[in-house]
N, C-alpha and C positions, 0 to 999 in steps of 0.2 A: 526275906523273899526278894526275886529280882525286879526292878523296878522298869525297863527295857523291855521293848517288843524282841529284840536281838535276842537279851541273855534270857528270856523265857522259852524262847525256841531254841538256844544251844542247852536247856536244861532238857528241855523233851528229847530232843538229837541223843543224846548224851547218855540219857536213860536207854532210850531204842537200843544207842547201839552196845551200852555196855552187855544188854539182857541177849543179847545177837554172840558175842564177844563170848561169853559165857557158857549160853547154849554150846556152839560151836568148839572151844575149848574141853570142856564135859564129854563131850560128841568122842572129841579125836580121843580124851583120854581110856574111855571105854572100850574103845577100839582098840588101843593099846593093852590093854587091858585081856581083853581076848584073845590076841593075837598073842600076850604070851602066856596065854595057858596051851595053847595050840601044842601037841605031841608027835603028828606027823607032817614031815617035812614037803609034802605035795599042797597040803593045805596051807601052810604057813608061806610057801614061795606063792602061792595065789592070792593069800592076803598081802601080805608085804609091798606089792604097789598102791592098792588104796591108802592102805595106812601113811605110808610114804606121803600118798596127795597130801594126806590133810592137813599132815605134819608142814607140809611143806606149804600149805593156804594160811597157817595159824600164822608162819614164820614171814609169810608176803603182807598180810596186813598187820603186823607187828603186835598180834597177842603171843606171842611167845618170841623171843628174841632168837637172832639167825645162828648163837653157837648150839642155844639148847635144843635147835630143831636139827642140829649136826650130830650133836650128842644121841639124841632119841634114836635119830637113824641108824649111827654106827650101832648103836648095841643092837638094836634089832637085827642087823645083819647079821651081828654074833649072832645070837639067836636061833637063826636059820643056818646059817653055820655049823652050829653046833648040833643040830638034831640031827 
C-alpha cells in the first residue's frame, strides 16, 4: 500500500477515472453496436454523427488510439454506404 499523501490520491484519481474510461468506452461500443444492426438508410445517416462524436471523444482523451477511431469511422461510412 502507498505510503504518500500524493500516491494515495493518484490511486483514487486513477481508479475514478479508469471506471469513467470504461463506462464511456462500453457506452460508444454499444452504440456501435446498434448502429450496425440499423437496415435503413434514413436512420442509420441520423445516427452516424452521434456515433462519430463518441468515437471521436474516446480518440481525444486517448481511450482508444487516433488510427482505431479512423478505422471505426471508415467502416461505418461503409456501412451507410452500402445500405
Amino acid at each position: 500500500m502507498a505510503n504518500h499523501k500524493s500516491a494515495l490520491k493518484r490511486i483514487r484519481n486513477s481508479e475514478t477515472k479508469r471506471l469513467r474510461n470504461r463506462y464511456q468506452h462500453k457506452t460508444a461500443r454499444n452504440a456501435m453496436k446498434k448502429f450496425k444492426e440499423l437496415t435503413t438508410k434514413a436512420e442509420a445517416e441520423k445516427m452516424f454523427p452521434e456515433v462519430v462524436s463518441m468515437i471521436d471523444r474516446l480518440a481525444k482523451k486517448n481511450i482508444i488510439h487516433d488510427n482505431k477511431a479512423s478505422n471505426l469511422k471508415s467502416n461505418m461510412a461503409k456501412h451507410v454506404a452500402a445500405l
